[in-house]
C-alpha positions, 0 to 999 in steps of 0.5 A: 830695653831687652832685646828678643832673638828670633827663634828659627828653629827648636832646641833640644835639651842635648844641644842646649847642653852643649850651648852652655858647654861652651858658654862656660869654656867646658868645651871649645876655646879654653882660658890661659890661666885658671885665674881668666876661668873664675873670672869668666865664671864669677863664683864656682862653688866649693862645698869640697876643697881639692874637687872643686879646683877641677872646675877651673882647671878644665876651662883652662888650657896650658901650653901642653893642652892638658888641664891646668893641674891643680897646684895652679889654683893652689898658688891662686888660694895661698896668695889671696888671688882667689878666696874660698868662701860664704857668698851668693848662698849660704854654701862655699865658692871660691871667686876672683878677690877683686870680685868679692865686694861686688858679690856681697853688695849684691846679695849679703843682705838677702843671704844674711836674711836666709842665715838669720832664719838658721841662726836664731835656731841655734840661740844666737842673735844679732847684737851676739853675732856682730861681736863675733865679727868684730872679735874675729876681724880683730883676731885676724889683723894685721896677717894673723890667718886663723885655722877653725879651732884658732877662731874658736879658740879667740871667741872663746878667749872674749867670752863668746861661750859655745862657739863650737860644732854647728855654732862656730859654723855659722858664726864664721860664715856670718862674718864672712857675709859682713866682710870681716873674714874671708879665707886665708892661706891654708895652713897644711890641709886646713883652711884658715881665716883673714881679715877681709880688708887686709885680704881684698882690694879695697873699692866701693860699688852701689848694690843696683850696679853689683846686681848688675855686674852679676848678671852679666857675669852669669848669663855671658858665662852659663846663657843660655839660662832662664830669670829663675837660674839666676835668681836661685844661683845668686840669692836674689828677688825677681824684681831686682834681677829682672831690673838688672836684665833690662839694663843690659844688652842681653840676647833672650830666646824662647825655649821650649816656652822658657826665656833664656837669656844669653850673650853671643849666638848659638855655637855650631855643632860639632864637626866630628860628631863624637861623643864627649864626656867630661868627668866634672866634681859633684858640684860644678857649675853645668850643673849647678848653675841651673836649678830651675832648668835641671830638666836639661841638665839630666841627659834626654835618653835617660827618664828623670825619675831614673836619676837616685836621689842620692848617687852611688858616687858624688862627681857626675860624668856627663856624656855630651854635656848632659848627667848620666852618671856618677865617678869616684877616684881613688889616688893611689901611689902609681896610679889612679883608680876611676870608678864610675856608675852610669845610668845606661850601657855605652855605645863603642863611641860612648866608651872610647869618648868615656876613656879619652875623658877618664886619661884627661882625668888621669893626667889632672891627678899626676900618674901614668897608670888608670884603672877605670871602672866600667859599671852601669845600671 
């Protein structure tokens, strides 16, 4: 039976910002490892390999206070303790092995529905795609860790004829979805594909209880959030996730006429007052975690038709947990060069906050000189 909080007093989009800030460790307590943050996260999605090791790394906090540098998650990629690929949608994550299974029982059927729309498109039918699983599970045995062109070369090498370009694409992901494959150590700057089972514990768990599991993973991780973010962030029906929420002892709010569900109390707002802005990748989860409440996502001083369809940029700059602009870095030999792009001018205290955040960045990249960028529209 779910519980309802009674609301004292109305939230405004900046302070459910920050709410989830610290709900998902962006701000306030960090993890010890970047191992404890995918945990906590579940799944962080992974479209660009090097940025997205930027999402685990800010939740967590080493001993010297500085983000855990990005060899940390390296290490947890090349040992398999963490694994880089297909699941919850149709688009890469990189989540905790011991949580795949449970991830692909709750959502690889309806997701593998959405593949088959794309996939008969591209003249590929069933009875085809479950011989790829098997020939790439059988190619991937007994530690054989396969680079792309390997895994073609293998399908091709069966009979499997034009398993290349958009084709081999959703081959892959395909078995990545019945758990034949899953990614392997990298070979170089190339990712490579596993055998699942040789690559994740094995264990078994019904779908209504992985359904489950999930949820309270994500609304503990990015609460407060509403039925609908959590069906779009995992693929699934509203039936099924409103049955998962009723089986859990989940606080639920109402926000600006939304129900928003969530694990603990509101935090308390900041001492100091100062502004924060944290440079996160172009996918990270305070973003997109929330599809349908993106209106809190986009920073309140800015109107939503102000925001381009397509930034100069990909990685966004949030200033006070909310998007008002976009950054690049350029890695250079002695230093690293931050261009960003915001939406508005800066107060003093918004560009002070926006250097602390640009030299946070700097450390993460490994070199002593910044260069930082100060454009805007």
């Amino acid at each position: 039976m779910e519980k309802t909080s009674r609301r004292t007093r109305e939230f405004t989009p900046g302070e459910i910002a920050a709410w989830r800030a610290r709900s998902q460790r962006l701000w306030g307590e960090k993890w010890r490892s970047p191992l404890e943050a995918f945990a906590h996260l579940g799944a962080v999605q992974s479209q660009e390999y090097h940025p997205s090791k930027l999402t685990p790394a800010m939740r967590t906090a080493p001993a010297d206070g500085a983000f855990a540098p990005a060899s940390a998650v390296d290490a947890l990629i090349e040992d398999g303790t963490v694994v880089r690929t297909h699941v919850l949608r149709t688009t890469w994550h990189t989540v905790p092995a011991t949580d795949l299974r449970m991830m692909l029982s709750a959502t690889a059927d309806r997701t593998l529905r959405v593949l088959g729309s794309m996939t008969r498109g591209l003249g590929l039918d069933e009875p085809t795609l479950a011989r790829c699983d098997e020939i790439l599970a059988e190619g991937t045995a007994r530690g054989r860790h396969l680079t792309r062109d390997e895994a073609a070369a293998e399908l091709a090498a069966a009979g499997i004829e034009g398993a290349t370009g958009q084709r081999l694409g959703h081959i892959l992901m395909h078995a990545e979805f019945t758990a034949a494959i899953c990614s392997g150590a990298p070979k170089g700057k190339q990712q490579t594909y596993a055998n699942f089972d040789e690559r994740v514990p094995a264990g078994r768990i019904g779908r209504e209880d992985a359904i489950r599991e999930l949820a309270r993973r994500f609304y503990a991780s990015r609460g407060p959030a509403t039925l609908k973010d959590f069906t779009r962030w995992a693929s699934l029906t509203v039936a099924d996730a409103k049955a998962a929420i009723g089986d859990l002892d989940l606080e639920s709010i109402e926000i600006d006429g939304r129900i928003c569900y969530l694990e603990g109390e509101a935090p308390a707002p900041r001492e100091d007052g100062l502004p924060v802005v944290d440079f996160v990748q172009g996918f990270d989860e305070m973003m997109c975690s929330y599809t349908d409440t993106r209106d809190w996502v986009i920073h309140s001083s800015i109107p939503r038709s102000a925001f381009p369809e397509r930034p100069r940029f990909n990685s966004a700059i949030l200033l006070d947990g909310q998007i008002i602009g976009h950054w690049k870095a350029t890695v250079r030999a002695k230093k690293v060069q931050i261009d960003s792009y915001r939406l508005r001018g800066f107060t003093a205290a918004e560009i002070a906050a926006m250097r602390r955040g640009a030299d946070r960045l700097r450390a993460w990249y490994g070199k002593d000189e910044m260069e930082l960028g100060l454009d805007h529209a």
